[in-house]
VOPAGU-2260 file (C-alpha; in pm, 1 decimal, decimal comma):
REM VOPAGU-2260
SITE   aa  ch    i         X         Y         Z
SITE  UNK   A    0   -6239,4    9640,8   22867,8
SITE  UNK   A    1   -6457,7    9706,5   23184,3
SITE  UNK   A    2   -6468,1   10086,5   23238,7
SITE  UNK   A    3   -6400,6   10209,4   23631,8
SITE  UNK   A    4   -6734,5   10385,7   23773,2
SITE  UNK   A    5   -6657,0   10615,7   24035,1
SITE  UNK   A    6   -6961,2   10589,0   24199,0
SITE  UNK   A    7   -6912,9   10184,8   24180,8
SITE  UNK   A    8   -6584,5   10235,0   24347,3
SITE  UNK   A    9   -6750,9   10474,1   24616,5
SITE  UNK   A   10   -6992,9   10174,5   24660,0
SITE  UNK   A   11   -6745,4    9909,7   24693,3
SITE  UNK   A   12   -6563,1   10078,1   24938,3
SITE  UNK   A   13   -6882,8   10163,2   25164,0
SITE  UNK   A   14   -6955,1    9839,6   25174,2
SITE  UNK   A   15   -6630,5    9686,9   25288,5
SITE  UNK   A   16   -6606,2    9956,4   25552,3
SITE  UNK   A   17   -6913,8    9850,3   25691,7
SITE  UNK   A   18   -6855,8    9527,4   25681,9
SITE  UNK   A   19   -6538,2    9583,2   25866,2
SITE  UNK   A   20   -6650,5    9785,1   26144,2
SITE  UNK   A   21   -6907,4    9498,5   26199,0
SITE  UNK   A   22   -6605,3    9273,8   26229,1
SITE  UNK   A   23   -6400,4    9474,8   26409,9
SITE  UNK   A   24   -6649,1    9644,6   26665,5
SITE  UNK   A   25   -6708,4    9335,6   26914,8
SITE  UNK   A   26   -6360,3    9285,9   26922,8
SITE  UNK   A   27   -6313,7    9666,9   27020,2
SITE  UNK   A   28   -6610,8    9654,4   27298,6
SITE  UNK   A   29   -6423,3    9301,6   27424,6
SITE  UNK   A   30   -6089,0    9503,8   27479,1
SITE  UNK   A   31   -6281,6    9809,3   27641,1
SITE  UNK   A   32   -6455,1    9593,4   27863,1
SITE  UNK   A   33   -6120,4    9416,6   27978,9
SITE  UNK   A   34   -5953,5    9779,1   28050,8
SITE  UNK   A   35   -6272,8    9823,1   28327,6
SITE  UNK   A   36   -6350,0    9688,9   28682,4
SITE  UNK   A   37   -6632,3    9461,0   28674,6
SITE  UNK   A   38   -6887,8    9697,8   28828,6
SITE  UNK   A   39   -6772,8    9919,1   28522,7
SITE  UNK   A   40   -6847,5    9689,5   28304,0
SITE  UNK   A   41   -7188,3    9581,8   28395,5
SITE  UNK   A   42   -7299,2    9897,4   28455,5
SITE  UNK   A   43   -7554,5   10007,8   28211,0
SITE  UNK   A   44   -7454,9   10159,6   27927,3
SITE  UNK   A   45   -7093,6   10032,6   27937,8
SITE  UNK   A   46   -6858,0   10285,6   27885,9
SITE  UNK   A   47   -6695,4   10261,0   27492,5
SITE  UNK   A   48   -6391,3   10442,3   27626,5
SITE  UNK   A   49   -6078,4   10248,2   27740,2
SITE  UNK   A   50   -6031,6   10279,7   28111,7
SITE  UNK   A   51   -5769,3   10292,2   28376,5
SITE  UNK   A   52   -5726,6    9897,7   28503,9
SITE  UNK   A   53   -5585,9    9719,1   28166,2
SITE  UNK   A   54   -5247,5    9651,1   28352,7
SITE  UNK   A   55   -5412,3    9518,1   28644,8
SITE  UNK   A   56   -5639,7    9266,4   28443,6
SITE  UNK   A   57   -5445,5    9163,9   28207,4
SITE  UNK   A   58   -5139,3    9058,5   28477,8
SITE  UNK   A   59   -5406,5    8914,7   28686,8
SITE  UNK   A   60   -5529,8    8685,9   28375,1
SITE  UNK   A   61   -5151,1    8606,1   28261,4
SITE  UNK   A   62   -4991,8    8478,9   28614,7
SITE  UNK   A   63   -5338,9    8393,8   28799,7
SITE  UNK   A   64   -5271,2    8618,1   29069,7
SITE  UNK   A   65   -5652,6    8661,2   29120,4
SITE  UNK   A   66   -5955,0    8582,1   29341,2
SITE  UNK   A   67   -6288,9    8489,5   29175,4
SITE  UNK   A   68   -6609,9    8220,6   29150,6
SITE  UNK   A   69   -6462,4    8055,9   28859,3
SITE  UNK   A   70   -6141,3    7924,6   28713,6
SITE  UNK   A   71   -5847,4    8140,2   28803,5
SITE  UNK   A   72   -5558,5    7937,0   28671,3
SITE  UNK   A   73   -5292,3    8143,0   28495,2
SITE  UNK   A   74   -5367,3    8223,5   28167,2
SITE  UNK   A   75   -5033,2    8246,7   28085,4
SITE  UNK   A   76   -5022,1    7823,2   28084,7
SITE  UNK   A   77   -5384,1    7778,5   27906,2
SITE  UNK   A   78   -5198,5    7931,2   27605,7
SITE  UNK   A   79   -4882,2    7753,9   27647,6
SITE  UNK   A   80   -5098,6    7441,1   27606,8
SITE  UNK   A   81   -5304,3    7530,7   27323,0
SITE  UNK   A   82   -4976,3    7685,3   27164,4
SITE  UNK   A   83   -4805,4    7344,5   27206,0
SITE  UNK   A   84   -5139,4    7151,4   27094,5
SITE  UNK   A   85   -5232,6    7362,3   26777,5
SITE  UNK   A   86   -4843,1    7329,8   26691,3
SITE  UNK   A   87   -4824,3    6948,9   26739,9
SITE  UNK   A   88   -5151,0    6918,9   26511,6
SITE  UNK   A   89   -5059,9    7155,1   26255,5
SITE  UNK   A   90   -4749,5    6982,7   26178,9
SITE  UNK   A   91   -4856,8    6660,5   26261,4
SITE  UNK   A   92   -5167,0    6672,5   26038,8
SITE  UNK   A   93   -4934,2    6783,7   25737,5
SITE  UNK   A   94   -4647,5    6542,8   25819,6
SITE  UNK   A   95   -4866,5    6240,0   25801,3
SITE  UNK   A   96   -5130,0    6373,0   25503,4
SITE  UNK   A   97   -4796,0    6436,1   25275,6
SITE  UNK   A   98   -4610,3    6076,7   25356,6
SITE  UNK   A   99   -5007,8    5917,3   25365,2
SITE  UNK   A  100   -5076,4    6111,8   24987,6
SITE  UNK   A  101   -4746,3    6029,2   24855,1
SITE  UNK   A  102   -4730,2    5650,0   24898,4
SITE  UNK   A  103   -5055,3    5653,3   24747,1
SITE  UNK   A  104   -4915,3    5841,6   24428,9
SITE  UNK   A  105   -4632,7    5715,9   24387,0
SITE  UNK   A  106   -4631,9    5359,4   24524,7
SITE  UNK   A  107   -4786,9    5046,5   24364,3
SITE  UNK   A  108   -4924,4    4793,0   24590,8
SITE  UNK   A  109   -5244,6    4593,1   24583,4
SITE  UNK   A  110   -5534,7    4746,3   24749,5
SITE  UNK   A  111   -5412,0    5113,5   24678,8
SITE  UNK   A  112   -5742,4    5284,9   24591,7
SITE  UNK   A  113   -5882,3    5107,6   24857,6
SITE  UNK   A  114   -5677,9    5302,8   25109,8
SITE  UNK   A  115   -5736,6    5601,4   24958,0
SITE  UNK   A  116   -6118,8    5567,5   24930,5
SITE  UNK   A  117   -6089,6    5456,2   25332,9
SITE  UNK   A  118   -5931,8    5771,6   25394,6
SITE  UNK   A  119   -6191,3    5967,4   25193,6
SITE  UNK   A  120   -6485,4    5809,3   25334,0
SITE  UNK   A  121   -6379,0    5992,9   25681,5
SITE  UNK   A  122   -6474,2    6324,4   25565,1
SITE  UNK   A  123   -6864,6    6221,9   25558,7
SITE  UNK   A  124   -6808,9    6107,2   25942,7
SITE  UNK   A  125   -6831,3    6403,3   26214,4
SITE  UNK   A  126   -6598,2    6437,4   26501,4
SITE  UNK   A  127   -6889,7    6322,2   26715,3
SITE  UNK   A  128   -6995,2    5982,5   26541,1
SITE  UNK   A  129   -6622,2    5892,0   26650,1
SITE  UNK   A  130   -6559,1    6098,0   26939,1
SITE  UNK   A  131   -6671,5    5783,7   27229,7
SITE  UNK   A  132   -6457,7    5492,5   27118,9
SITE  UNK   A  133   -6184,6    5730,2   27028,7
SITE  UNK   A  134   -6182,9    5873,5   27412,1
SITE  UNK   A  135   -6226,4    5529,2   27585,7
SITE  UNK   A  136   -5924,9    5456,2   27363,9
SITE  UNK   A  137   -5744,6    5751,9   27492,0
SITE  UNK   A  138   -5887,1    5682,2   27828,9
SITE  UNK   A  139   -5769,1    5329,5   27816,8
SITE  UNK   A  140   -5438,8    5396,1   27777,9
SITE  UNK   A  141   -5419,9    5658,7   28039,0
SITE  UNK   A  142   -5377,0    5951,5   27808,3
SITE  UNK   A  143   -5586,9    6225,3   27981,9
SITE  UNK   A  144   -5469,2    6503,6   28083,0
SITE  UNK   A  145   -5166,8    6535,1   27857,2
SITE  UNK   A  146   -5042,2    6645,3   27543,9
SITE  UNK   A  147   -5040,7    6343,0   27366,9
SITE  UNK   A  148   -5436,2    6292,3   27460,0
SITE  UNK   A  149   -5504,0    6646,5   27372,7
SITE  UNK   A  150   -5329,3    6598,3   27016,1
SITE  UNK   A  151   -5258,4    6265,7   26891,2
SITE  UNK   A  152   -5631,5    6154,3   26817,4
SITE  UNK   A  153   -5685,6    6491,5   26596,7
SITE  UNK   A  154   -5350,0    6490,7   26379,2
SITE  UNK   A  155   -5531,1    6279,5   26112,9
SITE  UNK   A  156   -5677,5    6472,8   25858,0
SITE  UNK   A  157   -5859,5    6272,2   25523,9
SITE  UNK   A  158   -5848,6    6630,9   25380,4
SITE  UNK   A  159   -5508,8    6727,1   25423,9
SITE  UNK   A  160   -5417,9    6355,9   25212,3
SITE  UNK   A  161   -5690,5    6446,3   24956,7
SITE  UNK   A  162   -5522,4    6771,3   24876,2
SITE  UNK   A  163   -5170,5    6635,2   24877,9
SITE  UNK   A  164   -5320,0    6347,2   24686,1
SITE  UNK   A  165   -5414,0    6604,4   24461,0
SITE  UNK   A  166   -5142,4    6822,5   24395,8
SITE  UNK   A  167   -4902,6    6576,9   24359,0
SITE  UNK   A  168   -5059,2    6434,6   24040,8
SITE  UNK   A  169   -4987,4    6732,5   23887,8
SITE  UNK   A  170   -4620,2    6713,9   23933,4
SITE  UNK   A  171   -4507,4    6580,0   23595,2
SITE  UNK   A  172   -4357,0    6226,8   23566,9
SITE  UNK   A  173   -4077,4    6367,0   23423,2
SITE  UNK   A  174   -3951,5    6480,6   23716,7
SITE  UNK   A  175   -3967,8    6149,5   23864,5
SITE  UNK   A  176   -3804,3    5990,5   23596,0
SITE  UNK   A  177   -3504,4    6186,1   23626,2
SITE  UNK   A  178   -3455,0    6184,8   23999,0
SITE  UNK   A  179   -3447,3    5794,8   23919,8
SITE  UNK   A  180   -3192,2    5863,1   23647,6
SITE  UNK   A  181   -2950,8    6051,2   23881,8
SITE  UNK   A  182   -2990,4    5716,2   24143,1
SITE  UNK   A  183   -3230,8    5913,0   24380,5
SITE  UNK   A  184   -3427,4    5693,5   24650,1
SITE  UNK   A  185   -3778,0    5744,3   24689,0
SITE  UNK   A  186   -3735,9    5941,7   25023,9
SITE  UNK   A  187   -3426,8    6143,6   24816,3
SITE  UNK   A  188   -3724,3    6238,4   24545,1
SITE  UNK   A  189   -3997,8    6291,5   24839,3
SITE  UNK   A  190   -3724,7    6568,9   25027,2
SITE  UNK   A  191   -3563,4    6742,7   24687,9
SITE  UNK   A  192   -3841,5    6765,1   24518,7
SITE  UNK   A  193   -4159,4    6720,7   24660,8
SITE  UNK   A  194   -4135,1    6939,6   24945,3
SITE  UNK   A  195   -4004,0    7248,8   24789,2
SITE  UNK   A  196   -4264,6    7221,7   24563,1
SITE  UNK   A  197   -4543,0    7216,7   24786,9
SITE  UNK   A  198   -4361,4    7452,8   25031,5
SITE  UNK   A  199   -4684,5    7712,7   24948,5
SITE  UNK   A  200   -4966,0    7443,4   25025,3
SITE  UNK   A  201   -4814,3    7328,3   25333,4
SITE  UNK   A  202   -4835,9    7719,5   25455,1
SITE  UNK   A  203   -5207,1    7716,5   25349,2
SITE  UNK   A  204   -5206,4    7386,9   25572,4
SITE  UNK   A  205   -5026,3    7516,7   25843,9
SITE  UNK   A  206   -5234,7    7832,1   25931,0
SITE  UNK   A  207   -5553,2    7668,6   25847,7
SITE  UNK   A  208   -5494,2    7383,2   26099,4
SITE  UNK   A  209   -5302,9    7555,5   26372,9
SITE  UNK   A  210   -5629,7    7771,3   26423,4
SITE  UNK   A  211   -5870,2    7497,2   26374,8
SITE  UNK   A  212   -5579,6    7301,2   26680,4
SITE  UNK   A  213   -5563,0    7681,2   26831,4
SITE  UNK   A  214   -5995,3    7665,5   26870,4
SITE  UNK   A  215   -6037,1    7307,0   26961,8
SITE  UNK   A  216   -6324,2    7248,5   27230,7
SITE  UNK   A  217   -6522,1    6988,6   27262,6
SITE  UNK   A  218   -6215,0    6709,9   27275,8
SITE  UNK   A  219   -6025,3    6921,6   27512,4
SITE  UNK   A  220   -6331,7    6980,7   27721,4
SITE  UNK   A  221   -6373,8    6578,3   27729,8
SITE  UNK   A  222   -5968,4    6500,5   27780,4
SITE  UNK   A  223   -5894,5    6752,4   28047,9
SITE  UNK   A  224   -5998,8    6773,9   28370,3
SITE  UNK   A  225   -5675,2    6919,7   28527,2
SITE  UNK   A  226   -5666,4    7275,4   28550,3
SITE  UNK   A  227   -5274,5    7296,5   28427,8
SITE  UNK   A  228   -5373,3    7129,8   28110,3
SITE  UNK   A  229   -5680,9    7368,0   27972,4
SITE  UNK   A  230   -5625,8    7533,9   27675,9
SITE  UNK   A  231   -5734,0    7871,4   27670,4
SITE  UNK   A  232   -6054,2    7801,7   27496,0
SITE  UNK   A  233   -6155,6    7583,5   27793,4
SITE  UNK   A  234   -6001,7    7853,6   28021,2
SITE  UNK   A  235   -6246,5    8096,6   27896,2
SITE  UNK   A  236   -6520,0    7893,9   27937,9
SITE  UNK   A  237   -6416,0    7750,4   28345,0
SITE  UNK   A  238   -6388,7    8149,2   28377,1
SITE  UNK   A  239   -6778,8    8225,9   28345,9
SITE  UNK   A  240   -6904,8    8136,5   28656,9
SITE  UNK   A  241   -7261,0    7915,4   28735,7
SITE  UNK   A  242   -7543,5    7967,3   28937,3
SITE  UNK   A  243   -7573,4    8278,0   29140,9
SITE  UNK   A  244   -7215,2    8356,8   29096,9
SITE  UNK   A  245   -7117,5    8703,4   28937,4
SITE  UNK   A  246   -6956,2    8638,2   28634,3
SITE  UNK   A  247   -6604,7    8908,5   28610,1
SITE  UNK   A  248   -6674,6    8954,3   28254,8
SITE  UNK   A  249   -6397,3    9209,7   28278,7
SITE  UNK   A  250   -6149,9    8903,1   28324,1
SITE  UNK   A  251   -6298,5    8673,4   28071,8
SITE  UNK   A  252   -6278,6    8954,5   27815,0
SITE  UNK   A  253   -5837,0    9003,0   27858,3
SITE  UNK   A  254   -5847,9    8607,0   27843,3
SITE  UNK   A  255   -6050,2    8658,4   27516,3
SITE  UNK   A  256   -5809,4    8918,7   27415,3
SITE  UNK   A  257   -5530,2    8753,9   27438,6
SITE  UNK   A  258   -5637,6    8362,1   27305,5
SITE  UNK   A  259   -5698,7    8638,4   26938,2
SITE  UNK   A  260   -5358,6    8716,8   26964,8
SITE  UNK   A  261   -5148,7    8374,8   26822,1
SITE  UNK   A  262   -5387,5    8311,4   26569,1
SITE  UNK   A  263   -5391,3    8656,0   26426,2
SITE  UNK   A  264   -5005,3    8624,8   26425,0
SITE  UNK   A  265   -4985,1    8359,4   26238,1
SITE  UNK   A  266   -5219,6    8499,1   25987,1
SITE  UNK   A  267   -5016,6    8805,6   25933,9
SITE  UNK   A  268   -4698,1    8679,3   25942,3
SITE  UNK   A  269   -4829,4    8399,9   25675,5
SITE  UNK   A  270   -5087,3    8549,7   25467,9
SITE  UNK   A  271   -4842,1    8574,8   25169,7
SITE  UNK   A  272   -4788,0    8251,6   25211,1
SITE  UNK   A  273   -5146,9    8166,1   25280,9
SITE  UNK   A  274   -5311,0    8338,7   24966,8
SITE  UNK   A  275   -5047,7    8190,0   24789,0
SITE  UNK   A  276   -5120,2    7842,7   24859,4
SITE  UNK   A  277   -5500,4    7896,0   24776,2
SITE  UNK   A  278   -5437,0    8057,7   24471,6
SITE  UNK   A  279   -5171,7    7956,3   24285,6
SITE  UNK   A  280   -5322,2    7811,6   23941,1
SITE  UNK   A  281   -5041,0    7523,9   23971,2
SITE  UNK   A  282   -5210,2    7383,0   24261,3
């Protein structure tokens, strides 16, 4: 039996409020700064108290009524399209890994492994060894600037199938055998009792890859070229201005505000789910 320390405890819990105020401190001087004018907030030192213009900038940012050196779409449609993308590859990515991982289980035909090891072999390749072909494809067929460019080449994921792959060689045969018993089809087997069971992984999944669709850049910045279809990310990005140009950092800072706000939902509204998923020994 390990006895408590009180001084330990003291100790642990210095440290993780330090290392929470680290955390949380540039996200407090990015809302300050997007409650201020710009000559507020380039002023030196920047005021750490909230000020009087939040409404102003953050309506400004959300319906693009606004005047400035870069982009000044509405902010409001940026995170429409990265809501839509990051939803279409989140689900996407776990519809296909689950059907991809359980035909590999579960189904017997020649070449099998081979698949599998095809798929795996894609994790050692980065996004920009096949980032060319895979836009001249999307390019080819007249796919840029739209959803289907922005998602359909990223809704593949070799580790999503690995981890299906995974867990469902630890369902037990049994299980099988008697949904075949009771006259069950293999799609019958895949929807009773597949799916509940790996209703806490595909959370996991979900949050995981609707930020990682939520954060996308580089694809996005290659794909888009039409203001209406940025996602926020890019939005951010357009907003900084070049050259000469006086940045309105006050701006840029609501946009960065609010592109924090989806994913952070979705991690609070799943994190039961979420820890779950990682941590349940049955997985």
């Amino acid at each position: 039996m390990i006895e408590r320390n009180r001084w330990l405890d003291v100790l642990s819990h210095a440290v993780l409020i330090i290392g929470v105020l680290v955390v949380v401190f540039p996200v407090y001087v990015a809302f300050v700064a997007s409650t201020h004018t710009m000559d507020e907030v380039i002023k030196t030192p920047m005021s750490l108290l909230p000020g009087g213009h939040a409404l102003e900038n953050y309506r400004g940012v959300l319906w693009g009524d606004r005047v400035g050196m870069g982009s000044t779409a509405p902010v409001a449609k940026m995170m429409w399209v990265s809501l839509v993308s990051a939803l279409v590859i989140a689900l996407g990515k776990i519809t296909i890994s689950m059907l991809s991982a359980f035909a590999i289980v579960y189904f017997r035909f020649p070449g099998r492994m081979a698949v599998f090891w095809a798929v795996f072999v894609t994790l050692m390749l980065p996004v920009e060894v096949r980032i060319s072909p895979t836009y001249q494809v999307v390019a080819d067929l007249g796919l840029l600037n739209s959803y289907a460019g922005l998602t359909i080449p990223l809704i593949a994921s070799a580790t999503a199938t690995f981890l299906f792959r995974q867990f469902f060689l630890t369902v037990p045969d049994e299980l099988l055998e008697a949904s075949r018993m009771d006259g069950a089809s293999p799609l019958q087997f895949f929807r009773d009792v597949l799916l509940p069971l790996s209703a806490t992984s595909m959370a996991a999944l979900f949050v995981i890859q609707f930020i990682y669709g939520w954060n996308q850049y580089l694809w996005p910045l290659l794909v888009t070229t039409n203001e209406q279809m940025y996602p926020v990310v890019i939005g951010i990005k357009r907003m900084i201005a070049g050259g000469d140009a006086q940045t309105e950092w006050n701006i840029v800072m609501a946009t960065a505000m609010l592109a924090m706000l989806p994913p952070a939902l979705v991690v609070m509204l799943m994190q039961k789910w979420f820890v779950k998923g990682l941590v349940d020994s049955e997985k």
